[in-house]
Structure formats: structure tokens, C-alpha cells
C-alpha positions in Angstrom: 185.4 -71.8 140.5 181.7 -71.5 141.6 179.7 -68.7 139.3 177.6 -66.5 140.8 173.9 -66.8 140.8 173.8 -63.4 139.4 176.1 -64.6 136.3 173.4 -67.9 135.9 170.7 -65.9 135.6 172.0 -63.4 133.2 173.6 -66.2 131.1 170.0 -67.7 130.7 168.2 -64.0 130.2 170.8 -64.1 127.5 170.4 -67.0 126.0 166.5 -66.9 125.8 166.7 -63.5 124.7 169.3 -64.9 122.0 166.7 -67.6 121.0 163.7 -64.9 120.8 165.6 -63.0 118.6 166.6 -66.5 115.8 162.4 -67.2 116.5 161.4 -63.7 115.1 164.2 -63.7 112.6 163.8 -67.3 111.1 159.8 -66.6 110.8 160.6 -63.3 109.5 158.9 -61.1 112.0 159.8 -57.1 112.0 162.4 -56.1 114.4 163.7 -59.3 115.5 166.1 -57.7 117.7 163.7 -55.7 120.0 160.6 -57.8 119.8 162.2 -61.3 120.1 164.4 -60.6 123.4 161.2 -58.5 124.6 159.0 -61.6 123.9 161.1 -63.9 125.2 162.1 -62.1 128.5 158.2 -61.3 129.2 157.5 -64.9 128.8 160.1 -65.8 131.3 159.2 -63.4 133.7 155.7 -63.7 133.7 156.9 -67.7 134.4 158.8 -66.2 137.2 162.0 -67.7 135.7 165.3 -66.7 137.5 166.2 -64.3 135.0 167.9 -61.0 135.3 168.9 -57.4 133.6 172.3 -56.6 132.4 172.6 -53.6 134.5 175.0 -51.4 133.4 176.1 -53.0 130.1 172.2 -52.4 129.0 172.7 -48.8 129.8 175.9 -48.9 128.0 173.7 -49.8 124.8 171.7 -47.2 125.2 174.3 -45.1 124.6 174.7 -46.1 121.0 170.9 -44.6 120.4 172.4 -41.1 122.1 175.3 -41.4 119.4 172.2 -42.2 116.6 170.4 -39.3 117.7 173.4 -37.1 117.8 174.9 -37.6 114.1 171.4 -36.8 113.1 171.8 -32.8 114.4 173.2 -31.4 111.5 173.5 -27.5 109.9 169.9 -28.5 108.5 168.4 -29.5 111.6 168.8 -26.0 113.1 167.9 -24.5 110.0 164.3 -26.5 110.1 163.5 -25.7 113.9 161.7 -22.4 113.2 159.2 -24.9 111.0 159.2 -27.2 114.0 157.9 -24.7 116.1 154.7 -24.6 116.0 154.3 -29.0 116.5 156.4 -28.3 119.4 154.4 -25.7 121.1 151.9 -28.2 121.3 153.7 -30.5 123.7 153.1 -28.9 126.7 149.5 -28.5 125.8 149.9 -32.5 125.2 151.5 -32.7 128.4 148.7 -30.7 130.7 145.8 -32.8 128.8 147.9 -35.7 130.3 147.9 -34.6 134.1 144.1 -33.6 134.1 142.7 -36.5 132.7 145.4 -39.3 133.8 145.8 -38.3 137.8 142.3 -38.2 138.4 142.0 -41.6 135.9 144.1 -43.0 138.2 143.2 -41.6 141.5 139.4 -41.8 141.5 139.3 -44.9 138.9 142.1 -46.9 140.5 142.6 -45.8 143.6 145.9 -45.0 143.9 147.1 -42.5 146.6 148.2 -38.5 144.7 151.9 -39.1 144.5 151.3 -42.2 142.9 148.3 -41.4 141.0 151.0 -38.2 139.3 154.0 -40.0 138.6 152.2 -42.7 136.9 150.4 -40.1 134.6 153.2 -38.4 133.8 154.4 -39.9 130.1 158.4 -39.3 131.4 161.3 -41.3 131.8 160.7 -44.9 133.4 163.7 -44.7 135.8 163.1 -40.8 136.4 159.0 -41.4 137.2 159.9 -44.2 139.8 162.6 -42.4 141.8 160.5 -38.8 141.7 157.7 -40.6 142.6 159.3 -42.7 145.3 160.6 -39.8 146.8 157.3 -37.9 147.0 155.7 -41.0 148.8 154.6 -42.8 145.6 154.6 -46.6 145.5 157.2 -47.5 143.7 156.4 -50.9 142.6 153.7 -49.9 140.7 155.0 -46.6 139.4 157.6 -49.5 137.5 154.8 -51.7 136.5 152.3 -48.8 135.2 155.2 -47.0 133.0 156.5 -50.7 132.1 153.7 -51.4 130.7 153.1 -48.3 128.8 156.1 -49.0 126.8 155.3 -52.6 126.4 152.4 -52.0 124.4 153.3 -48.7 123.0 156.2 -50.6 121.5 154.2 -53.4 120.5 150.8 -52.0 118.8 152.9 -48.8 117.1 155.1 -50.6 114.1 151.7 -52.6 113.6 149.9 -48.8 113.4 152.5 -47.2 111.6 152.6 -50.0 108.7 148.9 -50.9 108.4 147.8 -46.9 108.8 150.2 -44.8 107.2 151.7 -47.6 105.1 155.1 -47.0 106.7 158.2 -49.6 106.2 159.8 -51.2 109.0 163.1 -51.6 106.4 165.3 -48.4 106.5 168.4 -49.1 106.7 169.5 -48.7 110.1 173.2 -47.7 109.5 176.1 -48.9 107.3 178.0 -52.1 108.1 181.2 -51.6 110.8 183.3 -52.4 107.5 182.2 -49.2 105.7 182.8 -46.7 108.3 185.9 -44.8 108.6 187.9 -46.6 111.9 188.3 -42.7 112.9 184.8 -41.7 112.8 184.1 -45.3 114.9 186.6 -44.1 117.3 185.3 -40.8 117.7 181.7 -42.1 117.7 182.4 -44.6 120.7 184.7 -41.5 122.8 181.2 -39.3 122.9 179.6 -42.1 123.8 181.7 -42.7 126.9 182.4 -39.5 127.4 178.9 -38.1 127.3 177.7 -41.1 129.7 180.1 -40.7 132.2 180.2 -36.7 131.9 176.2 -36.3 131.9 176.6 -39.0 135.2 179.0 -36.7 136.9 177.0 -32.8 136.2 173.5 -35.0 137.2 172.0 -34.9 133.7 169.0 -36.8 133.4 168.9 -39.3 131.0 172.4 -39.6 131.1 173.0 -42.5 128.9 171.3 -41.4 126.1 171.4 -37.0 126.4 175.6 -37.3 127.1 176.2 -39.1 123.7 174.0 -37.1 121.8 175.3 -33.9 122.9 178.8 -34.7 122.7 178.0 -36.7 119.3 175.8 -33.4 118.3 179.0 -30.9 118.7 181.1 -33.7 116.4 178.5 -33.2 114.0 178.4 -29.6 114.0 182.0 -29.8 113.7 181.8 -32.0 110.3 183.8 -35.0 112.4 181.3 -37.2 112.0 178.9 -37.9 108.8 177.1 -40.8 110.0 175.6 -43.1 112.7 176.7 -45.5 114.4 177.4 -48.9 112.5 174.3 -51.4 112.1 175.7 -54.0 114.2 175.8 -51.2 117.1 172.3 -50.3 116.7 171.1 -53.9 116.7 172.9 -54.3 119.6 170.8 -51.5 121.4 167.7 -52.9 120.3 168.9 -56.5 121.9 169.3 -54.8 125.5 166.5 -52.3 124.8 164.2 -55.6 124.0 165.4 -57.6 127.1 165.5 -54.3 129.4 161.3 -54.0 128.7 160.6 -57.9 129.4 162.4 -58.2 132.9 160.9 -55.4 134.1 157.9 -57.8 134.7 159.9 -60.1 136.5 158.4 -61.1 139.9 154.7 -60.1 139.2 152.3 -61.6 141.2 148.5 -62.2 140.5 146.6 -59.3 142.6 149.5 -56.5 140.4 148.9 -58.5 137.2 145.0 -58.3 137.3 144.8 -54.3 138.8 148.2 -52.8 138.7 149.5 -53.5 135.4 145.2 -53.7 134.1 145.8 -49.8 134.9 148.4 -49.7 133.2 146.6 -51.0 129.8 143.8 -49.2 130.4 145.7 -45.9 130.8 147.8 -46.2 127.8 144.4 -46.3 125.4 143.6 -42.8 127.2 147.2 -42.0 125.9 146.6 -43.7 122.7 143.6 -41.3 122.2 145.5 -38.2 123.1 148.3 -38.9 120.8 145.9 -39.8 118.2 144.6 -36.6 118.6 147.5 -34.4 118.5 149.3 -36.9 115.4 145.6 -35.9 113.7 145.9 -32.2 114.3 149.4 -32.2 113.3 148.9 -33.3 110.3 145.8 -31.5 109.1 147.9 -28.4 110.1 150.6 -29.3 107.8 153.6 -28.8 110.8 154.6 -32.7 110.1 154.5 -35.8 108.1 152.2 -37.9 109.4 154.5 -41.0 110.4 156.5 -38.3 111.9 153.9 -36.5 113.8 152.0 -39.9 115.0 156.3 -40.8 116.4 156.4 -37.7 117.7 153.6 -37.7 119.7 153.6 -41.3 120.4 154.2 -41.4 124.7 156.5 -44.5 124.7 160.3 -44.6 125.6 162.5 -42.3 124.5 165.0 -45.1 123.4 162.2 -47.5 121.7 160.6 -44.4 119.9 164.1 -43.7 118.3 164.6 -47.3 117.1 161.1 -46.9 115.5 162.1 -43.8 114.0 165.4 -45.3 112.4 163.6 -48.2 110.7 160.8 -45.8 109.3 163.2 -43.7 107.9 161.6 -40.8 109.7 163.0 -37.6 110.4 165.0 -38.5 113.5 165.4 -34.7 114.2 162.0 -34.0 114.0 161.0 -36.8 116.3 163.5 -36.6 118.6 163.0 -32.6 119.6 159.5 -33.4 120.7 160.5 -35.9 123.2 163.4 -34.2 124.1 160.8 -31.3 124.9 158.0 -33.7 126.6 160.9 -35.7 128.6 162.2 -32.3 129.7 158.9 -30.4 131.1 158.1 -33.8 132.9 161.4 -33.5 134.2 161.8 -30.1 135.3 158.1 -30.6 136.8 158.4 -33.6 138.6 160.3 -31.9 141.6 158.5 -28.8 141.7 155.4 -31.3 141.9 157.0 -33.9 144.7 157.9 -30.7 146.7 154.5 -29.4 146.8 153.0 -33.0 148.2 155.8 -33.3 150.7 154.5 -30.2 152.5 150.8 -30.9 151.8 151.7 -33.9 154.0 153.4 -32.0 156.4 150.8 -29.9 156.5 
């Protein structure tokens, strides 16, 4: 039987991703399961090796983060929101800085055309950004590369930040083993996932994979069903896709994008990196947050990688969490209202 070129090249993403991860385990680098398949999956795409994502089996993993995220709303959670308040009334202030200074960064600075110029600004969803901007008349090529990118180094440069500014520890404990969780709390665990996936697929939720579990999870919670995340092995699992998921995204780059396109991209993420910096600073001198929470909170990668980072600090994952749920849903609810106004500028 003849295997598909599809099935080669995930077998060998896989099995270099399975190699970055022993490299960054065996020299004892932090987070071997996100940064050595991310390593490992850059390098062979940026070698234009015939590598390839694990579609829906990588969103699949994701889920297990919405589960995370979802045994972490408890009775106290509600009960701290009214402190929360006023951190989160800051995000859309965080949001509008954004827009002014990163359209026109990369309109006038860059030269990309509006809708592009907008949806690569715009710190939301990398899957969301692309097909908004896409449909507003945004290249989509480097909408993926710019946002990409972001995460890539946000993900990169922030444990290193967290542990040499704050003094933060990349060593929680990121759940209990599968053999000390209760087989019915697994059980229920992996129904929300499924369950909120498919059901968040089928009403058009965005975010999907990750908002589904945690909502479903969230109501299990609530209910005093469930009293704990997801089993370690699950989470490491996440990471692994999460890790891979970030590399082959750069799969295919040529020169001319790797020298302006994804050069935008770094550049625009140290505008970002002052922002948050900014708002992480205020935060804090305001007392509204810790200040490994705030800097997380504020911090304009992935939702996904942001939660893994929150799991291994040990930071409140509520806390963190309701910002970018807030941030990821403003860009969201925006991003149509925005395309529809450049589709009949154009027409106009």
C-alpha cells in the first residue's frame, strides 16, 4: 500500500518535532514541549523541508487548553471580577493605542495597502485576522506571516522576561498525572471538550476549539463536577501541537517575505512590546494585578501560548485569561464592522 505524501510529511514533521522536544529536554531547556517542536519545525521550514501541520488533530489539542481554562472558572473567580475591573477596562484603551500607531506603522512605514495594513495591527486571533482580512481585500500571505511572527517571538522572548524580570518559575506544576484523576472527571473532562468544539463549530463561535471546551468545562465547574484540569500528559500534549503549529507556519518562505514581510513583523511586535510594557507598568503601580499576571495579561501573543505560560508560572489563569478573552473579543466583534466599511470605500 503506497502512503500518501501527505502522511510522509507529517510522519517526518513528527518525528523532528519528537527529536526537538528530547534536544530541549536532555539539555534541560524550559518548556521542552513547546519550544523544541517550535525550534525544530522553524528550522525545517525555513530549510523548506517537506513538512506539514496536523490539521485537525492540532486543533483537537487545543482543546485540552479550553478544558485548562475552563476548570479554572470557579465560585471565586466570579467573586474576584469586580477587582478585575478596572485592569480590564484598560484593554480597549490597549486595543485603540494598537490601531493608531500599528495601521499607520504599517501603512506609511511598510507599505502595505489599508486592509492589510488593519488586520495585521490588530493583536487578534491568527486564523480569525487572515480570513477577516482576506475578505476585506487584505493579502493574506502576509497577514499569516506578520501575526506568525508575532507569536513566534512573543512566545520566545516572554518566559526569558518573565524569569529574568519578575523572577518568575517556569516549574508549576502543570496538572496531576492521568493516574491521579478520578476516570469520571477524565471522562467528563474529554465530553466538554468534544462537545464544546464541535457545538461552538456548529452556532459559528470563534475560537471554537478553545471557547467550546472552556465554556462547557466552565458550567462543569460551576456545577462542582469537576475539581481539576486536565491530566499533565494532556497539557504536554497541547504544547507539542501548539509548538509544531507556530514553526510550519513559516513553511514555504521565500527571500523577498523573509527580509520585508516577516522584518515587519519583528519590528512591529517591539512597538507591541512597548505598549504592553506600558500597560503591565501601569497595572502594577495601580495595584489592579500582580505583576507576572499583569505583564501575561497584557502580553499580545496567542491565546493558546499565553495560557501555557500562565500554567507554568503558576499565575492566576482567571485573571489572565479574562483579558484576552476581552482583547480577542473586541478585535473580533470589530473586525467585520471594520472589513465592511473598506468594502464600500472600494466601491465607492
Amino acid at each position: 500500500m503506497r502512503i500518501s505524501q501527505s502522511t510522509q510529511s507529517r510522519s517526518l514533521t513528527l518525528i523532528l518535532a519528537g527529536g526537538g522536544t528530547l534536544a530541549f529536554w536532555w539539555v534541560d531547556l524550559p518548556l521542552p514541549f513547546l519550544f523544541g517542536p517550535m525550534a525544530a519545525c522553524l528550522i525545517a521550514a525555513l530549510s523548506n523541508l517537506p513538512i506539514n501541520g496536523f490539521g485537525q488533530v492540532s486543533v483537537a489539542a487545543r482543546t485540552i487548553l479550553g478544558v485548562a481554562v475552563g476548570a479554572s472558572i470557579t465560585p471565586d473567580l466570579f467573586h474576584q471580577l469586580p477587582q478585575m475591573a478596572m485592569s480590564v477596562s484598560l484593554v480597549p484603551v490597549f486595543i485603540a493605542l494598537i490601531g493608531i500607531i500599528g495601521v499607520p506603522f504599517f501603512r506609511h512605514v511598510w507599505g502595505f495597502d489599508a486592509p492589510t495594513a488593519y488586520y495585521a495591527a490588530m493583536p487578534g486571533g491568527l486564523q480569525d485576522m487572515v480570513i477577516f482580512g482576506t475578505e476585506a481585500g487584505g493579502d493574506p500571505r502576509a497577514l499569516s506571516l506578520i501575526h506568525a511572527t508575532r507569536v513566534l517571538i512573543i512566545v520566545t522572548l516572554a518566559p526569558a522576561f518573565l524569569t529574568l524580570a519578575y523572577g518568575a518559575g517556569l516549574t508549576n506544576p502543570i496538572g496531576a498525572p492521568v493516574t491521579e484523576l478520578p476516570v469520571r472527571e477524565m471522562a467528563l473532562m474529554a465530553a466538554a471538550a468534544l462537545i464544546g468544539w464541535k457545538g461552538g463549530e456548529r452556532i459559528g463561535l470563534f475560537g471554537a476549539s478553545i471557547l467550546g471546551p472552556m465554556i462547557v468545562t466552565a458550567l462543569l465547574s460551576l456545577a462542582g463536577l469537576i475539581h481539576s484540569r486536565p491530566p499533565a500528559e494532556a497539557i504536554l500534549t497541547a504544547q507539542f501541537f501548539i509548538g509544531c503549529g507556530i514553526g510550519v507556519h513559516f513553511l514555504g518562505v521565500t527571500w523577498g517575505e523573509l527580509t520585508w514581510v516577516v522584518l515587519a513583523g519583528v519590528a512591529y511586535v517591539l512597538v507591541l512590546a512597548v505598549l504592553a510594557a506600558g500597560f503591565t507598568g501601569l497595572v502594577t503601580w495601580a495595584g489592579l494585578g500582580d505583576p507576572v499576571e499583569a505583564f501575561l495579561a497584557f502580553a499580545p501573543g496567542g491565546q493558546a501560548e499565553m495560557t501555557v505560560l500562565a500554567i507554568v508560572t503558576g499565575a492566576d489563569l482567571g485573571f489572565v485569561i479574562t483579558h484576552h478573552l476581552t482583547r480577542i473579543v473586541l478585535v473580533i466583534v470589530g473586525a467585520p464592522l471594520v472589513a465592511g466599511l473598506m468594502a464600500r470605500r472600494r466601491k465607492g
